[in-house]
KEZADO-796611 format. One record per residue: residue in three letters; z, x, y of N, C-alpha, C in turn. Coordinates in steps of 0.05 Angstrom, whole numbers, plus 5000, padded with zeros to 4 digits. Each point is the difference from the previous one (the first is absolute). Layout:
residues N
ALAZXYZXYZXY;...
end
This chain:
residues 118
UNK500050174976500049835024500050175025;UNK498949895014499450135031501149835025;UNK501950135015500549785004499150205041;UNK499449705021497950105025502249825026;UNK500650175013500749845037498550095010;UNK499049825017498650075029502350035020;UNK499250115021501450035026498250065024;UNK500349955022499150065026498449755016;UNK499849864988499249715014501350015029;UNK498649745018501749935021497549885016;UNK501049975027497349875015499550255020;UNK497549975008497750195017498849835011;UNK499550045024497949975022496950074986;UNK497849875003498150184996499550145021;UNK498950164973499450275009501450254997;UNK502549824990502550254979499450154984;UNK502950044985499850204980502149874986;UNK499550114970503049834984499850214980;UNK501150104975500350174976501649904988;UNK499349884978500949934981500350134975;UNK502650094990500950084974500249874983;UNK499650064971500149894965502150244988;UNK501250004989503150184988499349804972;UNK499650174989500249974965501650084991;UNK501149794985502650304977499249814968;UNK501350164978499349914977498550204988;UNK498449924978498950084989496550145011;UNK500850045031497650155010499150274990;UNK497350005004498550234996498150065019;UNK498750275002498150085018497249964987;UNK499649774971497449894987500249785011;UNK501449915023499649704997498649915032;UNK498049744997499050015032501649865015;UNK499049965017502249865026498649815015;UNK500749885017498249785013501049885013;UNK499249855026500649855020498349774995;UNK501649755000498949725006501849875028;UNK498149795007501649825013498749725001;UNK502249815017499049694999501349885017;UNK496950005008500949805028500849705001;UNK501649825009500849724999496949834994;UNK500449904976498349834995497950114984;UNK499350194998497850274990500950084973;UNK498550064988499850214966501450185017;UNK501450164977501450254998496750235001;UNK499950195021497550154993500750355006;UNK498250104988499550394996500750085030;UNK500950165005500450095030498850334992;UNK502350214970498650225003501850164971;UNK498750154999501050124971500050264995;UNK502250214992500050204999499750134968;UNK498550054981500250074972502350244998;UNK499150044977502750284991498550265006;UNK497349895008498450265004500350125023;UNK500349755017500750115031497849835015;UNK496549924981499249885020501149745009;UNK499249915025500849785007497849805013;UNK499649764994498149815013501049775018;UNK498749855013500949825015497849695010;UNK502149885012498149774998499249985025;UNK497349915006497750075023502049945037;UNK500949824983501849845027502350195011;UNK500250174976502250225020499850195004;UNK496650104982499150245004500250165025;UNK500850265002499850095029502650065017;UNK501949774986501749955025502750024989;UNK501049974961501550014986499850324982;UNK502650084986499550224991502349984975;UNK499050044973501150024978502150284998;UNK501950024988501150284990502049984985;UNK500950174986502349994970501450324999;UNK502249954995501450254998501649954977;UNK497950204983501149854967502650174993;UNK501650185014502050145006502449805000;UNK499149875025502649825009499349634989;UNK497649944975500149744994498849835026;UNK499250155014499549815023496550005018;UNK498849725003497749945010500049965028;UNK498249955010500450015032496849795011;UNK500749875017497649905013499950005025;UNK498350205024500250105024497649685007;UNK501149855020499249795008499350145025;UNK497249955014499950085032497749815008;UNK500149935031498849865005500749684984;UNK500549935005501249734985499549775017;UNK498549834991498849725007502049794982;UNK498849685014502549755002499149994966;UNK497750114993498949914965501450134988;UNK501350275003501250074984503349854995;UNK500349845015502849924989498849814973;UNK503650124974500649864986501850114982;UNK500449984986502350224967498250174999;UNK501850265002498250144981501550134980;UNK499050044975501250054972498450264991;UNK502650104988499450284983498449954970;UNK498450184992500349954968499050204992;UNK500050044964499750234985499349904975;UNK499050194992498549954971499850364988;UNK501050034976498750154980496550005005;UNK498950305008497250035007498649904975;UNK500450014979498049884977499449675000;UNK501749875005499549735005499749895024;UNK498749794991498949835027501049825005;UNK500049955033501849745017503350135001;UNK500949975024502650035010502349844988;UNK501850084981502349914989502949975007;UNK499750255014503350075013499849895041;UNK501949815001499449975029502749995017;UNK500049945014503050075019499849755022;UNK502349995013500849675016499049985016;UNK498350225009498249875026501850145031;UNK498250075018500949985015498749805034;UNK500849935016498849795014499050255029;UNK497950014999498250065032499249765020;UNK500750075020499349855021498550115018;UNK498349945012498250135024498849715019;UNK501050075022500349775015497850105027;UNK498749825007498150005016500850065035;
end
């Protein structure tokens, strides 16, 4: 078991900045990927950005540019550098992890709430 908190939520102005942390403890490893989702009120839960065990990392078009993935498999811990931040990005955003051999995100964490206010 893996078990995931987020932290660093809060509200921003656009045009902010926010960083949000994931702290794993359990049965982590440095094979396993990582991932940011979120969900906005009323909306599917969707991909925001993903870091593998390899190190690469991808992202979803909407935050391309402006968000930044990173993991410090040292200290268990993921990171999501939010900049530039628009009213679309508010919603939860949630940690998750998966063993790299399998597919779809299994391990997830409580979410944390972003705000970005116009």
């Amino acid at each position: 078991q893996v078990q995931l908190v987020e932290s660093g939520g809060g509200v921003v102005q656009a045009g902010g900045s926010l960083r949000l942390s994931c702290a794993a403890s359990g049965r982590t490893s440095s094979s396993y990927d990582m991932a940011w989702f979120r969900q906005a009120p009323g909306k599917e839960r969707e991909f925001v950005a993903d870091i593998r065990w390899s190190g690469h990392t991808y992202y979803a078009d909407s935050v391309k540019g402006r968000f930044t993935i990173s993991r410090d498999n040292a200290k268990n811990m993921m990171y999501l550098q939010m900049n530039s931040l628009k009213p679309a990005d508010t919603a939860v955003y949630f940690c998750a992890a998966k063993y790299s051999l399998l597919d779809g995100y299994y391990y997830w964490g409580q979410g944390a709430q972003v705000t970005v206010s116009s």
